[in-house]
LUMKOLMI-743080 format. One line per field, with one value per residue (C-alpha): x, y, z; residue number from 1. Coordinates in steps of 0.001 Angstrom, whole numbers, plus 524288, in hexadecimal, padded with zeros to 5 digits. Layout:
c1 X; ... .
c2 Y; ... .
c3 Z; ... .
pase NUM; ... .
//
This chain:
c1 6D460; 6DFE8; 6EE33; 6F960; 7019C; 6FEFC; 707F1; 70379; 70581; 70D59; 712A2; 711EC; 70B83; 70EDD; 704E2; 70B2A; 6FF5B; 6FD66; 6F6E2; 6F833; 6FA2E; 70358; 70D36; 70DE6; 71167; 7128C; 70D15; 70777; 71647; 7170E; 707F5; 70955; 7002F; 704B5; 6FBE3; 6FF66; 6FE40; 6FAF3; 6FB6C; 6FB1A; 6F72A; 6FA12; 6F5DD; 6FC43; 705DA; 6FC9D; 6F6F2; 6EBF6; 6E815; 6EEC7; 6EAFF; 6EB97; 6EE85; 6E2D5; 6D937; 6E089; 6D6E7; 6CBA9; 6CF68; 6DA04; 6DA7C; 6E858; 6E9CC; 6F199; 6FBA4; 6FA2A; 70869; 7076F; 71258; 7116D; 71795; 716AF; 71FE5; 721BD; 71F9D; 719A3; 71C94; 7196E; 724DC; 72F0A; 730F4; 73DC9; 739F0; 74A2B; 75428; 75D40; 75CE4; 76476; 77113; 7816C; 78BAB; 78E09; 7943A; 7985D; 7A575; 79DCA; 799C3; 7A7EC; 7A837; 79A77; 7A1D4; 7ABDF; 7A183; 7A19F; 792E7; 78C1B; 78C83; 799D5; 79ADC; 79235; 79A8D; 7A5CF; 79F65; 79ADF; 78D83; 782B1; 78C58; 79370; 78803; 78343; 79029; 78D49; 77E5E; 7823A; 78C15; 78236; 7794F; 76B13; 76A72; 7765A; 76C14; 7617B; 768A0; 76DDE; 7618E; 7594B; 763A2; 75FF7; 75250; 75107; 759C1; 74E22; 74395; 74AF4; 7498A; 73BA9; 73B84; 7306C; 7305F; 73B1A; 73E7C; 74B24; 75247; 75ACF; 76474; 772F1; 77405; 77231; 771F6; 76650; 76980; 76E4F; 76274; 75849; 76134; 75F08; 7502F; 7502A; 757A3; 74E5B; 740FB; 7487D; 74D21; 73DB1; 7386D; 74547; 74159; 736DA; 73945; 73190; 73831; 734ED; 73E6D; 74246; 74A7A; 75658; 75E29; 760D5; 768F0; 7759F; 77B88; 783FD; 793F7; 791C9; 78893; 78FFE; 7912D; 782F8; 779D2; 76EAD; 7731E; 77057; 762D6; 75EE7; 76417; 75BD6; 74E89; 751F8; 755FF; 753F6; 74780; 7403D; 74424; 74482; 73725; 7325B; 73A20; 738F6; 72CDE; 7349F; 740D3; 74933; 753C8; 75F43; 75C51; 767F7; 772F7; 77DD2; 773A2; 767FE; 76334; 755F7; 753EE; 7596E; 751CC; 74493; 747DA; 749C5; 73DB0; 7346E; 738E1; 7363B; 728CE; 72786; 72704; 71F1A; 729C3; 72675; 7335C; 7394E; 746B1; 753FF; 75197; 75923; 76107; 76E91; 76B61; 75C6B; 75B2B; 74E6F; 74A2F; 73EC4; 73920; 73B43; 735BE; 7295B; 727D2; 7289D; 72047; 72AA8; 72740; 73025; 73D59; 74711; 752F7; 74D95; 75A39; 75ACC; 74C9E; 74809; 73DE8; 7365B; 7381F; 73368; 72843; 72605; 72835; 71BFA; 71417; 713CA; 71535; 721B6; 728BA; 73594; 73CFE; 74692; 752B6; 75872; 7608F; 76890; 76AFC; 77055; 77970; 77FA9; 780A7; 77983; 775CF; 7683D; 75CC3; 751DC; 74873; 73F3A; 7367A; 736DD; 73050; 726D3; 721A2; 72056; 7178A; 721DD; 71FA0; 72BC9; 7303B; 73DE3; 7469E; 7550B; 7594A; 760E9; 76BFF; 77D25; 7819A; 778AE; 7701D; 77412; 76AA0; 75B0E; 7568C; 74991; 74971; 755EC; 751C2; 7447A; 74DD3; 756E6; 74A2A; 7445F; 7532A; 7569D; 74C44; 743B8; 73835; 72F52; 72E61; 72162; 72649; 730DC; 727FC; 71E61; 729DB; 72D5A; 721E5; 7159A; 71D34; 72845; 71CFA; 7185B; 72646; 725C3; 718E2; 715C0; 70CA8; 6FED2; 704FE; 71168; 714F1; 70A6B; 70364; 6F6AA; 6ECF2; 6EE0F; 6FCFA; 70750; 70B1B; 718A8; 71AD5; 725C8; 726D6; 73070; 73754; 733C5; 7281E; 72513; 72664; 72F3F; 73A10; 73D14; 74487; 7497B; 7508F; 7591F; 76144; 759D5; 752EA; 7445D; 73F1A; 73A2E; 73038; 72D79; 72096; 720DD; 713B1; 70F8B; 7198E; 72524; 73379; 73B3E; 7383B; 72BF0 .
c2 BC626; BC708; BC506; BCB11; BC018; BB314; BAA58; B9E20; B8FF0; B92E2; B8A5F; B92A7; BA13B; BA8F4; BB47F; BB873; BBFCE; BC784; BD266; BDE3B; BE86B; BDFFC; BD7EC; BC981; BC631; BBA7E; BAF90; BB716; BB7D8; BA95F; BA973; BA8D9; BA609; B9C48; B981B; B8A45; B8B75; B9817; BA49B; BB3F5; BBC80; BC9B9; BD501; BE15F; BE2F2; BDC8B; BCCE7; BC9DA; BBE96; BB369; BA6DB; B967F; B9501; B8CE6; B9806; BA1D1; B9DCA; BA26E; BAF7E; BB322; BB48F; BB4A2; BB95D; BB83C; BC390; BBDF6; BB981; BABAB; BA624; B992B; B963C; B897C; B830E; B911F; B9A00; BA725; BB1A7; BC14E; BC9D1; BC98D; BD648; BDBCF; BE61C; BE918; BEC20; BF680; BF376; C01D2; C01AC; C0267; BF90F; BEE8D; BE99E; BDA92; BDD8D; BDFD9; BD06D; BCE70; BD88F; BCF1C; BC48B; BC7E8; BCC95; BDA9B; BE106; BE71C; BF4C4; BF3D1; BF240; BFFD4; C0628; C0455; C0A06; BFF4B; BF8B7; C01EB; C0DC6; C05F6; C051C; C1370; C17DB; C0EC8; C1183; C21FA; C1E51; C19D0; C1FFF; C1F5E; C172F; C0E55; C0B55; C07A3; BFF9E; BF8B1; BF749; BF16B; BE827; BE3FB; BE632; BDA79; BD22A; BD319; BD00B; BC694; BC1B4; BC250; BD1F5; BD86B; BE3FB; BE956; BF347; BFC77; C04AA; C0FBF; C1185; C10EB; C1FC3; C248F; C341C; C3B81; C3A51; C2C7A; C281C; C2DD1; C2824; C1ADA; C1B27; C2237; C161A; C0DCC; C1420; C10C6; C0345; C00F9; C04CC; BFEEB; BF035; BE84A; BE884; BF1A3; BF957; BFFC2; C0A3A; C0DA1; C18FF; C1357; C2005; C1D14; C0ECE; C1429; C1F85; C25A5; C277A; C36A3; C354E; C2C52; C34B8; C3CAB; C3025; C3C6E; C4501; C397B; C3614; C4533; C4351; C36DD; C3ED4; C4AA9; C4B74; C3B64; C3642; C41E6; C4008; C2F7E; C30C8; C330F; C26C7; C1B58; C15D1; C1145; C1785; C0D57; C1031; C075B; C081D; C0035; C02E0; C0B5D; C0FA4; C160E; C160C; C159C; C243F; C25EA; C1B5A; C2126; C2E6B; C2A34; C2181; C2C44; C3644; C2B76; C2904; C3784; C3764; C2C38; C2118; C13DF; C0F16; C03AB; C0056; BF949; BF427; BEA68; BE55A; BE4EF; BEB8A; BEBAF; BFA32; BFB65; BFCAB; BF2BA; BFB67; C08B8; C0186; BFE29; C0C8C; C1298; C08DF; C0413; BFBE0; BF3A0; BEFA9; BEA1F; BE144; BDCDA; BD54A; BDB28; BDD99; BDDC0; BD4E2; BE42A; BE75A; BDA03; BE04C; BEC36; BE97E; BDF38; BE75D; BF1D9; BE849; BEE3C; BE529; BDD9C; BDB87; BD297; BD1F5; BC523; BC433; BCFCA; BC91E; BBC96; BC51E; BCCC3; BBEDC; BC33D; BB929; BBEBF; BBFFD; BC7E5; BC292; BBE89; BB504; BBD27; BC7AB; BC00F; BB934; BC750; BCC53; BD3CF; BD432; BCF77; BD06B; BCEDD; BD4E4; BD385; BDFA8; BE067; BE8B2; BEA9B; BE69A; BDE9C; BD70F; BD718; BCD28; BD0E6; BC379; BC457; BB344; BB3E5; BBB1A; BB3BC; BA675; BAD7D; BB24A; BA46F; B9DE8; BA93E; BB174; BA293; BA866; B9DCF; B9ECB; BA407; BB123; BB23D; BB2DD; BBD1C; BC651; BC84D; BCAA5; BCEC6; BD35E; BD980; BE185; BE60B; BE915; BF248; BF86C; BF0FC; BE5FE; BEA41; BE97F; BDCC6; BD2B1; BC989; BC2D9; BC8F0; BCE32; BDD0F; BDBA1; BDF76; BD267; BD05F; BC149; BB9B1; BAAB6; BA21E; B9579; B8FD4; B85BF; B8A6D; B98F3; B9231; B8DE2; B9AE5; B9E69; B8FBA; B92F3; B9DC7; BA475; B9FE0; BA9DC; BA2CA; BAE0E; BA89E; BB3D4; BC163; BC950; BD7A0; BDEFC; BD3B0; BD32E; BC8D0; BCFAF; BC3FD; BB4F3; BB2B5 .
c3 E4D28; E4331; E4671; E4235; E49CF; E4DB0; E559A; E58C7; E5CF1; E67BB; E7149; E7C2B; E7AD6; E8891; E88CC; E9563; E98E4; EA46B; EA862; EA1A2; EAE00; EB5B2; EB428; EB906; EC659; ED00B; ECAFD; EBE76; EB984; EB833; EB15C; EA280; E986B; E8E51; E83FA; E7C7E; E6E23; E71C9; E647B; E670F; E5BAB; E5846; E5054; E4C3E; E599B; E63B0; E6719; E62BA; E6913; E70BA; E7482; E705A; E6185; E5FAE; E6395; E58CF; E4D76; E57CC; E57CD; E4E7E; E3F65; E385C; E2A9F; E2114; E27D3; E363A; E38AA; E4101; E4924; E4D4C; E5A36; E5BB6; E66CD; E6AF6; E76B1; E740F; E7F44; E7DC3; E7998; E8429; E8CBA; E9227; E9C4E; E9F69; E95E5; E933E; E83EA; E7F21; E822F; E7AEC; E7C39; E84FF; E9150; E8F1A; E958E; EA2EF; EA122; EA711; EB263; EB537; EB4B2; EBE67; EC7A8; EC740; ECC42; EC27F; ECA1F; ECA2F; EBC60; EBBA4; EC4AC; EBC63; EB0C6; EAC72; EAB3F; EA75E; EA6D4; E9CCA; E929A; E952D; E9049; E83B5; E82CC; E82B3; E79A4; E6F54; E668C; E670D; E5A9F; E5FCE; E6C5C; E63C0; E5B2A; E66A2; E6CB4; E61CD; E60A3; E6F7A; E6CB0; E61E8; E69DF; E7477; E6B06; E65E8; E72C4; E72B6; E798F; E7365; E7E7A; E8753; E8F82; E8C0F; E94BF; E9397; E9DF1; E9551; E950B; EA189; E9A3E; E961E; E887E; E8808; E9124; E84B8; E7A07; E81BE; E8281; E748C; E702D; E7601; E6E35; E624C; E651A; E68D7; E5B08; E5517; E5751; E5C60; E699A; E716D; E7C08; E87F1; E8D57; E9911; E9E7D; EA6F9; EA8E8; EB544; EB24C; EB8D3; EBCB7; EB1C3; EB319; EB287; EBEC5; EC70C; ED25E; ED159; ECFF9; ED57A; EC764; EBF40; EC551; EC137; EB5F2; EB360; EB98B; EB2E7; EA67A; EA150; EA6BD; EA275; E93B5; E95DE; E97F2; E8A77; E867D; E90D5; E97D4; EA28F; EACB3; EB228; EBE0A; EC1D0; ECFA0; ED6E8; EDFC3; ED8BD; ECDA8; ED29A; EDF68; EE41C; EE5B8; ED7DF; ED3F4; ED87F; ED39B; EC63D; EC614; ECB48; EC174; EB5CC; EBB85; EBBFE; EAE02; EABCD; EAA39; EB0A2; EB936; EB8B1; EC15F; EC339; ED1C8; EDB02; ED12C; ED8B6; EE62C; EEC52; EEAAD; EEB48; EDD12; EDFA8; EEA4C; EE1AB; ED678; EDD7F; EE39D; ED691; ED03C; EC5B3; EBB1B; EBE9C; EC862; EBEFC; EC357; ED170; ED5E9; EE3BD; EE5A1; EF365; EF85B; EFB35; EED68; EE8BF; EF2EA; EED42; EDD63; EDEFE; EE54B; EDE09; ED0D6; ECC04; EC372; EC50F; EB974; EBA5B; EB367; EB307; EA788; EAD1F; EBDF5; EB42E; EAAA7; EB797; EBD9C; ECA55; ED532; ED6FE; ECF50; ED0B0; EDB9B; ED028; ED8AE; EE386; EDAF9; ED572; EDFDB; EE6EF; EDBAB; ED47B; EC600; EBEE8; EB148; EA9D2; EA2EB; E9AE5; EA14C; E93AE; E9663; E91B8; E9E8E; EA8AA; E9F3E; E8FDE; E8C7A; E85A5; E8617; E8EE5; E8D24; E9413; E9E13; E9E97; EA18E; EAC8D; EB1EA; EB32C; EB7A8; EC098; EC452; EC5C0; EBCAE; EB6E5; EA7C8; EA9B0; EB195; EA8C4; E9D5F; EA435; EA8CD; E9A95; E956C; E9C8B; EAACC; EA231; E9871; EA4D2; EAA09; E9C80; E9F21; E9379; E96AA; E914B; E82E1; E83D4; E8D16; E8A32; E803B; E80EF; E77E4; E7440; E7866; E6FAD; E675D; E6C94; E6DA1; E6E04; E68D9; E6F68; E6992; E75B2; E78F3; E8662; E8C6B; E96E0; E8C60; E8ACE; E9882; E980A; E8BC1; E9224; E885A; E7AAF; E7460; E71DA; E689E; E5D49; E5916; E5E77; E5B0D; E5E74; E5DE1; E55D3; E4C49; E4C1C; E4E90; E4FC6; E48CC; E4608 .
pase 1; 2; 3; 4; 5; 6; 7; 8; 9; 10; 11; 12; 13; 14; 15; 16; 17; 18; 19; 20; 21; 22; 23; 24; 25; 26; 27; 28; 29; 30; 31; 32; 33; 34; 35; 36; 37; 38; 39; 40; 41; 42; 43; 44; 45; 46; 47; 48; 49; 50; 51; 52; 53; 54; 55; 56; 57; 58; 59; 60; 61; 62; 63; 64; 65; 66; 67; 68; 69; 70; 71; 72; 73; 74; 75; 76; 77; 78; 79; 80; 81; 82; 83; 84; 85; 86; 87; 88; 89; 90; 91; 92; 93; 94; 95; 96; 97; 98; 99; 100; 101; 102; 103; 104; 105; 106; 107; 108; 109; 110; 111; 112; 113; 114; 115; 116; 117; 118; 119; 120; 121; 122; 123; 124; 125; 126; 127; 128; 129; 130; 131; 132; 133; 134; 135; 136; 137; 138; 139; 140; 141; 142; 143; 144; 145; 146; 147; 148; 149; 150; 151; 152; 153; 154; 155; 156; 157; 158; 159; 160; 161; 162; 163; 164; 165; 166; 167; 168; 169; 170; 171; 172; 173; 174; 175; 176; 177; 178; 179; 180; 181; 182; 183; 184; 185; 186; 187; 188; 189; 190; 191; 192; 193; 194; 195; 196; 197; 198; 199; 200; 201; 202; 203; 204; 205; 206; 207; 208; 209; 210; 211; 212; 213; 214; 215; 216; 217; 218; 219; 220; 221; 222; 223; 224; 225; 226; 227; 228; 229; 230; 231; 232; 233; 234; 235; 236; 237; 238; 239; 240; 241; 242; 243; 244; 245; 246; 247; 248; 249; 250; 251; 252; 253; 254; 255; 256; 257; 258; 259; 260; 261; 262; 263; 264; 265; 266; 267; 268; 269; 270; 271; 272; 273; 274; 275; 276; 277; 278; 279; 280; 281; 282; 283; 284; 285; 286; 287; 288; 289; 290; 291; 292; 293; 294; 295; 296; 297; 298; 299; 300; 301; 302; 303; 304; 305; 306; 307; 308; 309; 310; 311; 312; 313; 314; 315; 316; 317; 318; 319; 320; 321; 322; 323; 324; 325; 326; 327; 328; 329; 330; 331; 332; 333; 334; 335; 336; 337; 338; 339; 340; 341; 342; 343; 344; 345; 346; 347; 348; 349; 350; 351; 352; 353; 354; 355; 356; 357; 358; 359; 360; 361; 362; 363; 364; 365; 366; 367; 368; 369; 370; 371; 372; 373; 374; 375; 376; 377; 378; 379; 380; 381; 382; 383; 384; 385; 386; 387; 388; 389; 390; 391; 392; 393; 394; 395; 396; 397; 398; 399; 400; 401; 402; 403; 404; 405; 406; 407; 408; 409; 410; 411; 412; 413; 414; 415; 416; 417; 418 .
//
């Protein structure tokens, strides 16, 4: 076999490898395979072979265009995967860091036109091509990072028009930069100023007139289901009509009140139940059994300074699959760095480095839908691999808040070092 690529030598190579029609749960999440001295090769977009360094001569033959790494002293993971962020959106809301501060709730802070409200009046403001150079500026910053796949949401316009010019935004910022990006329709993130007293007019309007035309640009519908936002009933509405033309769901649940969103989650067969703060011990219940996955959003419980984190043990010990996420956002969670989240997670949420490392990768691919082609290094898998200046796949959470990216390989070719 030829190679294109060839990185060997390293310290530590995490295939993270799973199986291919689940994701990891239980004791599986803290399973991952590390190879010593261990080399992956790749040719054209996809690996070609992985395994110990001293078997490559056995099977491989470089020439005189293979490009070889060596990665000696350092710890080879597959490209990291953010299954949460709302990536597309204008301007910024640092002066809400003080209202924080004093102790004002976050849905008081919408209520007073603030919060989400305050970026959708930014995000309408801007052009198209103002949202796409904004968001390939966030985009690099993530693979810089070591992101090589993530998840971006719309959910800044909150009109028909601004809703498209959001997911729009997002197709270009995807062929734009290396990043790949999934999208997902969140029309339903809060309801608009116009519709503050007929919540009922803007759930039509989101069933009516967006989802029909969001479906020909996102994979995915997402619904802020929460106390003061959507309800339940909304919640389910909204999700039913996306399924009814052939988008996968995906939700906001529990995060400040226990709503539910677990339980509705499970009963429309989400993807996944994002958030998870106020979970109830029957939607721990339900989410494991039937395998719907809890993504868990860390970074963001730490930025807003809240007591309690997600139940993450709880989850995992019930059979809940669990990935993470930045939740990358203007107001609850500015920050893109999945390693910083990965080091909460394991100080926090009391994940072992091994979990953290699977619920990036392999769980998150699957929290994407994407896990037969990323999330693991595997043979026939897209070639996205990450090499860390660290000597041991633990260092990396211990190191909270030092970016560890030496070298990033997307679809087999290097993006950033190497």
């Amino acid at each position: 076999m030829k190679a294109d690529l060839l990185i060997t030598n390293a310290n530590q190579l995490v295939t993270a490898v799973g199986a291919s029609d689940r994701p990891k749960i239980k004791h599986e999440l803290a399973d991952l395979e590390v190879i010593p001295d261990g080399a992956v090769a790749a040719a054209g977009e996809h690996i070609l072979w992985v395994g110990p360094t001293r078997d490559l001569d056995k099977y491989l033959e470089a020439g005189p265009s293979t490009r070889k790494i060596n990665a000696r002293g350092k710890t080879v993971l597959p490209g990291l995967v953010d299954p949460h962020t709302h990536l597309v959106f204008a301007g910024s809301r640092e002066h809400e860091l003080e209202l924080k501060l004093k102790g004002v709730p976050y849905l008081e802070i919408l209520a007073q036109g603030g919060g989400i409200l305050s970026t959708v009046r930014a995000t309408q403001a801007a052009s198209q091509q103002e949202l796409v150079q904004i968001g390939v500026k966030y985009a690099r910053q993530m693979l810089a990072q070591g992101t090589t796949t993530a998840e971006a949401k719309s959910g800044y316009g909150l009109s028909t028009a601004d809703e498209l010019k959001i997911l729009a935004a997002i197709k270009e910022i995807d062929a734009a930069q290396p990043v790949d990006l999934v999208p997902t329709f969140l029309g339903a993130h809060a309801i608009p100023a116009e519709y503050k007293g007929n919540p009922a007019g803007y759930v039509d309007l989101v069933i009516e007139e967006m989802l029909p035309q969001a479906a020909q640009l996102a994979q995915y519908c997402d619904v802020f289901c929460e106390q003061g936002v959507f309800s339940l009933e909304q919640s389910r509405l909204i999700l039913q009509a996306a399924q009814a033309l052939g988008m996968k769901c995906k939700l906001h649940a529990d995060e400040i009140t226990p709503l539910g969103g677990a339980e509705l989650a499970a009963e429309l067969g989400a993807v996944s139940a994002d958030h998870l703060l106020a979970v109830s011990d029957e939607g721990i219940r339900r989410m494991a059994e039937r395998q719907v996955l809890a993504v868990l959003l860390p970074a963001t419980t730490f930025y807003l300074k809240e007591p309690n984190y997600a139940p993450a043990r709880k989850m995992i010990e019930a059979g809940v699959p669990v990935a993470l996420a930045t939740d990358f956002n203007p107001g609850s969670c500015p920050n893109n760095s999945l390693q910083l989240v990965m080091s909460i997670a394991s100080l926090y949420l009391s994940m072992t480095s091994a979990e953290v490392i699977n619920a990036v990768t392999i769980n998150a691919a699957h929290a994407l839908g994407r896990a037969q082609e990323i999330g693991s290094l595997e043979v026939g898998k897209k070639a996205d691999i990450v090499i860390f200046d660290a000597h041991s796949y633990p260092y990396i959470p211990y190191r909270f808040g030092s970016n560890l990216v030496e070298t990033v390989i997307k679809n087999g070719q290097p993006v950033m070092g190497g």
